[in-house]
Legacy VTK file of the C-alpha trace (Angstrom):
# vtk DataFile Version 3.0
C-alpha trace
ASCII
DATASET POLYDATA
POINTS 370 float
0.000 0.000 0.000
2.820 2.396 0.870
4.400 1.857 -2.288
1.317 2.536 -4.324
1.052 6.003 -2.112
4.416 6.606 -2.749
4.261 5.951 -6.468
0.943 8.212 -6.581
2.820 11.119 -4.960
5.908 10.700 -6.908
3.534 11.358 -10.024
2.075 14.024 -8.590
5.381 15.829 -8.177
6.641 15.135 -11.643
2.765 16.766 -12.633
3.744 19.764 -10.859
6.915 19.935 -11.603
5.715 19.664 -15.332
2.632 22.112 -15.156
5.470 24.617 -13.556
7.865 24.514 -16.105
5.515 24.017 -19.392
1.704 26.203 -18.016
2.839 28.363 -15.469
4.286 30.805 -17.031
1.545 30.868 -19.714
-0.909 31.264 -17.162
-1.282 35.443 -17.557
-1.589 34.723 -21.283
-4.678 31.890 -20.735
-6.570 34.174 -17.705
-5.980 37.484 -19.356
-6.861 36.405 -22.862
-10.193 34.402 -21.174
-11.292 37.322 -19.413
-11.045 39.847 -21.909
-12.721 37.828 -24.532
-15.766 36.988 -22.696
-16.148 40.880 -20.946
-16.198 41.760 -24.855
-18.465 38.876 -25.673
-20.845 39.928 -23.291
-20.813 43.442 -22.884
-20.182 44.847 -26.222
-21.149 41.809 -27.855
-24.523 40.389 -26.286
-23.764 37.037 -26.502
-24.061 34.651 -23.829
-21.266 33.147 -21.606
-21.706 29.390 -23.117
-21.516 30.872 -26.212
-18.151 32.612 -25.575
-16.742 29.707 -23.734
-17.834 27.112 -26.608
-17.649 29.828 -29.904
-14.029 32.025 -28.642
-12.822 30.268 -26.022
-12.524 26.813 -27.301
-8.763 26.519 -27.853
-6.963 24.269 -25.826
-4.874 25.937 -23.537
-7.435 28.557 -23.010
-10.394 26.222 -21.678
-8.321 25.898 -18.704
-9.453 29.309 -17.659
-12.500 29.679 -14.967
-14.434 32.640 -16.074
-16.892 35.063 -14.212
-19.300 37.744 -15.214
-19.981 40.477 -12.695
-23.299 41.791 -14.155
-23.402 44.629 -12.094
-19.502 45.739 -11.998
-19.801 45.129 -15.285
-16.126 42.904 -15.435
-15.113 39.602 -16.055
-12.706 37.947 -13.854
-10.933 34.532 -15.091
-8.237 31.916 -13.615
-6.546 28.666 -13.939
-7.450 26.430 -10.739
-7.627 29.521 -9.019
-3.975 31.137 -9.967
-3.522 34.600 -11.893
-6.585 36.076 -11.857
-7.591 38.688 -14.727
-9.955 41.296 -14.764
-11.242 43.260 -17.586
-13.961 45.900 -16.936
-16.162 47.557 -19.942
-16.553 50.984 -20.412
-19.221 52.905 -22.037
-17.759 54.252 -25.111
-14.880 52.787 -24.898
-15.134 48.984 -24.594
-13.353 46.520 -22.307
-9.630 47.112 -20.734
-7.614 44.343 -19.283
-6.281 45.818 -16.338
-3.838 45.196 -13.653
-4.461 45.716 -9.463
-2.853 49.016 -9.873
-6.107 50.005 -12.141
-8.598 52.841 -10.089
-11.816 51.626 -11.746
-13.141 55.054 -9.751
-11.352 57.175 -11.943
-12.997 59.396 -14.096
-12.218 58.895 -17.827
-12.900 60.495 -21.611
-15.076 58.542 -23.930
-15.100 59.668 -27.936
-18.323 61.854 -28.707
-19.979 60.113 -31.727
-22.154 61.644 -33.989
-24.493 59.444 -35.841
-26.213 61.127 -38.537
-28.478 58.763 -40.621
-28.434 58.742 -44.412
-31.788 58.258 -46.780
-29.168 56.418 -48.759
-28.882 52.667 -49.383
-26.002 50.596 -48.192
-23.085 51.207 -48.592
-23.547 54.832 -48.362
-26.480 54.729 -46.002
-28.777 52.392 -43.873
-31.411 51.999 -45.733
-31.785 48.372 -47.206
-30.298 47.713 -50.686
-32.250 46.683 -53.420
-32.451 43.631 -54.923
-30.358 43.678 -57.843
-29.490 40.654 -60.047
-26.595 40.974 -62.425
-26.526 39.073 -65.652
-22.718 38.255 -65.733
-23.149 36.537 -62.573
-23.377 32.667 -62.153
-25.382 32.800 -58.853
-25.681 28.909 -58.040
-21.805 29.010 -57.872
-21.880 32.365 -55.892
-24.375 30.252 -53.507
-21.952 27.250 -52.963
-19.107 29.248 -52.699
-20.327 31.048 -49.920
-21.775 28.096 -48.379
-18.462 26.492 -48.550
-16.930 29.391 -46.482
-18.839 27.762 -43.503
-18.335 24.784 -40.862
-20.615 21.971 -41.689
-22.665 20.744 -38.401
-20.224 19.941 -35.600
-17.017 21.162 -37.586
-14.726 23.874 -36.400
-12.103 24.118 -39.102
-13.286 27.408 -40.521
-15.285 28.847 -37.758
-16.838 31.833 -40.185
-19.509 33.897 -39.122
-20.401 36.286 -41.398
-19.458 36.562 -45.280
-20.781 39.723 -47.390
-19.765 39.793 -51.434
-19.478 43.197 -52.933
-19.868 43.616 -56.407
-20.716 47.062 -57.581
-21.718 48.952 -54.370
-24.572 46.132 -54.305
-24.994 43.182 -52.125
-24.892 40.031 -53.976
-24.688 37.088 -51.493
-24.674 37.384 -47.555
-24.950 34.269 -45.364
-24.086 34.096 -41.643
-23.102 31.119 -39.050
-26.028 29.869 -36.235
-26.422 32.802 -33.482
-25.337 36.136 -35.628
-27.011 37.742 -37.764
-26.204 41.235 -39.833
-26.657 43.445 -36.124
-24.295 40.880 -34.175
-20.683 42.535 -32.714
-17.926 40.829 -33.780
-14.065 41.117 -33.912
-12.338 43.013 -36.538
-9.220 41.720 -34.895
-6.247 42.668 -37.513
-8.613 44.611 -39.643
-8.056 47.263 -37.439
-4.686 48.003 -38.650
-5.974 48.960 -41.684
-8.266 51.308 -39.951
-5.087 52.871 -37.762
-2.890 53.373 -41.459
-6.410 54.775 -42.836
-5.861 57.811 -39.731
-2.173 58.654 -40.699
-3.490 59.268 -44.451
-6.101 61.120 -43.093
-3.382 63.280 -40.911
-0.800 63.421 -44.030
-4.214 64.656 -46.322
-4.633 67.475 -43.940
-1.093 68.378 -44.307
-0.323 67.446 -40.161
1.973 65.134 -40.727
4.361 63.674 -43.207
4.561 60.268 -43.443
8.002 59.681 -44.914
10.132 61.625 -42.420
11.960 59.641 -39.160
9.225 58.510 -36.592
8.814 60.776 -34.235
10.417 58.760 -31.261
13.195 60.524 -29.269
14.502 57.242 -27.727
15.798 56.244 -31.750
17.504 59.671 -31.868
21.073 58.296 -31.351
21.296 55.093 -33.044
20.381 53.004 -36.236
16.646 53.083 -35.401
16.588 57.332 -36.090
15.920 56.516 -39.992
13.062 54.369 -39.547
10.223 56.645 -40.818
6.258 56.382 -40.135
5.917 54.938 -43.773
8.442 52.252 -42.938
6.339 51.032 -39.763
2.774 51.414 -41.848
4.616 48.772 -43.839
5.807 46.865 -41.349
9.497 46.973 -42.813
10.899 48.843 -39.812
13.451 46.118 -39.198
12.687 46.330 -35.763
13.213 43.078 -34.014
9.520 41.512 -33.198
8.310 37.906 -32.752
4.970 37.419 -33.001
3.644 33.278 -32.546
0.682 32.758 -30.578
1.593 29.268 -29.874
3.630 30.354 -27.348
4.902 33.229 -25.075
6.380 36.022 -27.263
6.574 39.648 -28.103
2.956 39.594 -28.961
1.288 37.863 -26.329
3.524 39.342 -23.821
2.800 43.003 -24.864
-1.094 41.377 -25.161
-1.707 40.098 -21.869
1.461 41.886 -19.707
2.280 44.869 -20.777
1.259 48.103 -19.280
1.870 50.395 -22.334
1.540 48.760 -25.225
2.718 51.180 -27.471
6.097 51.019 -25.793
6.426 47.178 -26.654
7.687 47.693 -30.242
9.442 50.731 -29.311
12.108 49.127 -26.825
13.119 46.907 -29.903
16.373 46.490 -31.414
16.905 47.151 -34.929
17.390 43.937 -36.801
18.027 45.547 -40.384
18.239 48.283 -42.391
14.786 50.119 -42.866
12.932 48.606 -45.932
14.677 46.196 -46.239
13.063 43.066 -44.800
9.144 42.361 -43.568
8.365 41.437 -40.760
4.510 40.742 -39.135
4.038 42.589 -35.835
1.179 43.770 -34.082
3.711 45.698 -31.951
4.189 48.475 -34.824
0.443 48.807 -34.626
0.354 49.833 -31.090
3.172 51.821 -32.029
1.629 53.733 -34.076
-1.240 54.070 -32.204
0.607 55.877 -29.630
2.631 58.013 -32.089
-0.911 58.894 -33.823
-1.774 60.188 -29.752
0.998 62.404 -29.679
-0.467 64.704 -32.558
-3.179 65.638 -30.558
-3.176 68.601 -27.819
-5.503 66.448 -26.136
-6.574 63.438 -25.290
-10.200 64.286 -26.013
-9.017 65.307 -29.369
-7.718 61.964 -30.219
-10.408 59.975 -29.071
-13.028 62.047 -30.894
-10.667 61.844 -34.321
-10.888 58.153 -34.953
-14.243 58.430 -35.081
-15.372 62.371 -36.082
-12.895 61.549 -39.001
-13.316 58.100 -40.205
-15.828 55.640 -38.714
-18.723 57.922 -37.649
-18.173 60.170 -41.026
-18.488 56.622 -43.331
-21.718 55.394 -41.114
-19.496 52.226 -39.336
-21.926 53.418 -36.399
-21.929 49.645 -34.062
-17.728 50.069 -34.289
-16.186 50.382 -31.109
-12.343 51.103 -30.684
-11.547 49.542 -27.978
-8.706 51.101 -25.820
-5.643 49.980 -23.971
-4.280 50.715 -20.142
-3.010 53.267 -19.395
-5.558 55.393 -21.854
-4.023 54.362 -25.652
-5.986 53.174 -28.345
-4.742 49.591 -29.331
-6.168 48.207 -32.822
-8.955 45.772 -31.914
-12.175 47.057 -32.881
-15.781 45.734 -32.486
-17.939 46.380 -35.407
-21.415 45.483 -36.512
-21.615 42.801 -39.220
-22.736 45.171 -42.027
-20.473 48.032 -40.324
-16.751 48.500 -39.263
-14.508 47.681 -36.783
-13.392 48.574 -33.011
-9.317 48.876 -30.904
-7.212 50.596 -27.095
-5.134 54.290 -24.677
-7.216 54.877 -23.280
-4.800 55.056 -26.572
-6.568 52.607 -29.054
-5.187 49.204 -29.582
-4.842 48.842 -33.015
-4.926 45.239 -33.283
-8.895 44.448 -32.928
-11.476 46.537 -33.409
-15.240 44.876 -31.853
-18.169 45.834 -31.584
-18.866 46.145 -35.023
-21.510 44.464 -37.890
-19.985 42.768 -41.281
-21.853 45.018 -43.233
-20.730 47.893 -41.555
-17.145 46.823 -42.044
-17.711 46.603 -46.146
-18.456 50.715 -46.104
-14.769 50.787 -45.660
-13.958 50.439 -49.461
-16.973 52.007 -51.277
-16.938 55.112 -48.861
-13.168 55.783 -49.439
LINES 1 371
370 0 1 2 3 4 5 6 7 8 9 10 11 12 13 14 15 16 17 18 19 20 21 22 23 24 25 26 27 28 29 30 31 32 33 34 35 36 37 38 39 40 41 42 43 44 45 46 47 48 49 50 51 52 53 54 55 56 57 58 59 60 61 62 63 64 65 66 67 68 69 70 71 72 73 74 75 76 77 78 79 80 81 82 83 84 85 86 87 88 89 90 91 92 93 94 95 96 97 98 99 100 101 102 103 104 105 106 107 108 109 110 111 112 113 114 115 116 117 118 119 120 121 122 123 124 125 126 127 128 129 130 131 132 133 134 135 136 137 138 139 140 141 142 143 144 145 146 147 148 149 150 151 152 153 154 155 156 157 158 159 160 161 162 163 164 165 166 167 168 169 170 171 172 173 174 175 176 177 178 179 180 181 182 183 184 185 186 187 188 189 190 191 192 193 194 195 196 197 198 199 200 201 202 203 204 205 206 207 208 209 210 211 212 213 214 215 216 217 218 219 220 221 222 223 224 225 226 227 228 229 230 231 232 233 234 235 236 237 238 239 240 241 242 243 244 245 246 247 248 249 250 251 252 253 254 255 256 257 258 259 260 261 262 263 264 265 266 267 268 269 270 271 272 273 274 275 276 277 278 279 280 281 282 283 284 285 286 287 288 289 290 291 292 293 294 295 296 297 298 299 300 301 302 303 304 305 306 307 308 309 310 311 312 313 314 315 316 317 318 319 320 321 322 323 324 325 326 327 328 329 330 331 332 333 334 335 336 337 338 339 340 341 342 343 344 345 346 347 348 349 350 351 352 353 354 355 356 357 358 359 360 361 362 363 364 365 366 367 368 369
């Protein structure tokens, strides 16, 4: 019996010993992610905890998270057997922030002022419906199957698509959307939202505020190889700027994600791998980056809230987009949009990574309204 008890406890240190050295230190990556994905679900995105857990959630490492919904506080709270606990809160206006203990949820704070002025126009350049228009160069059956074939067949989740729009002509021409959403449902722009964030700095160069192709305007490059990077070169993503970015495991991304205080500061305290324009290089960082260099040409922080919208998303009718921003105050790039609309990011600057809050049809007046 004693060796049976002794072989049962040795196991149970070499599980320990294993969860320390191969979860552990993901843990802040699994709560944090958990928690802000089902505040957003549910807050900004009206769907129900289940439908988080078994729709967003469902990736391995993250269904180890324990998730709560304060109702009333208006947070969500998650943890792995009870270790690292996360807390995002939503904010009117200006979505849901993963925050840190050192967070004063009592603090007053700036939302964007939105104007929504409706349009007796049809979609794309208004709300009303869109007619019905069938195009003769059009095979429609294969239009059909194509779109249908975008989907997850009962019980599958290879694709997991929710929403797919076709454009042709300012005109709707096929629109089909997974079990659960329909064109008013909030979802994810996720990455999209860069687009939006490079959208802003033409807007800014337009208006003659900025120019584009000079040296970013980031003192702590002054001195070394990293002074000729210019805004164009980190729109591209061909900074050179050292940046990993692999959400199989902890990296520059997912530590900047789920860790980081600033976010626009994670790309900034980066080497400089190469010479600017000279090599590609994926990162979500730069976005951030940006984000917070976009701040900075603002007197205000009003100002800069009320541009992203007053100036782009309000102005082309993406009204269910939410920017959602990052702590402390900067926008990062992950929006919310409608289905039909746009997309929403966070800084108290905007995260520029993932827009929410925001329809699919909302989303396609990016191209026609442009």
């Amino acid at each position: 019996m004693r060796k049976i008890f002794k072989i049962i406890g040795l196991c149970l240190v070499l599980y320990l010993i294993y969860f320390g050295f191969t979860t552990y230190p993901k843990l802040d990556l699994i709560s944090g992610f958990s928690a802000k994905s089902v505040a957003s679900g549910y807050f900004i995105g009206h769907r129900s905890q289940e439908m988080i857990e078994k729709g967003d959630n469902d990736i391995k490492i993250i269904t180890l998270a324990n998730n709560q919904i304060d109702e009333k506080g208006k947070f969500a709270t998650a943890s792995v057997y009870g270790l690292k606990e996360r807390k995002a809160i939503y904010r009117e206006g200006l979505g849901v922030t993963l925050i840190n203990d050192d967070f004063d949820i009592s603090k007053p704070y700036e939302v964007p002022k939105r104007t929504k002025i409706k349009k007796n126009l049809a979609f794309p350049f208004g709300e009303k419906e869109p007619k019905d228009t069938v195009f003769s160069n059009i095979d429609y059956a294969k239009l059909e199957k194509a779109v249908a074939n975008a989907f997850d067949k009962k019980g599958q989740k290879n694709k997991r698509t929710r929403s797919v729009l076709v454009i042709y002509k300012d005109k709707i021409i096929a629109e089909k959307y997974d079990t659960g959403f329909d064109k008013n449902s909030k979802i994810l722009g996720w990455s999209m939202t860069k687009s939006i964030t490079a959208t802003l700095f033409g807007i800014l160069q337009k208006q003659g505020k900025i120019d584009i192709n000079k040296p970013a305007p980031i003192p702590e490059w002054a001195n070394d190889e990293r002074a000729k990077i210019s805004i164009n070169d980190l729109l591209h993503m061909n900074s050179g700027l050292e940046w990993e970015e692999d959400y199989t495991k902890i990296c520059d991304a997912t530590k900047m994600l789920f860790q980081a205080e600033d976010m626009s500061q994670s790309q900034l305290l980066k080497p400089a791998k190469f010479k600017p324009n000279t090599h590609w290089n994926y990162s979500s960082g730069t976005t951030n980056l940006l984000s917070g260099i976009l701040r900075k040409q603002f007197k205000t922080h009003q100002e800069y809230l009320d541009f992203w919208y007053s100036f782009l998303i309000d102005k082309i009718g993406m009204y269910s987009m939410v920017v959602e921003t990052i702590w402390p105050e900067i926008t990062w790039v992950r929006p919310t949009v409608g289905q039909r609309q746009g997309i929403g990011g966070n800084l108290d600057c905007f995260i520029c990574i993932k827009a929410i809050g925001m329809a699919s049809n909302f989303l396609m007046k990016v191209g026609p309204n442009m």
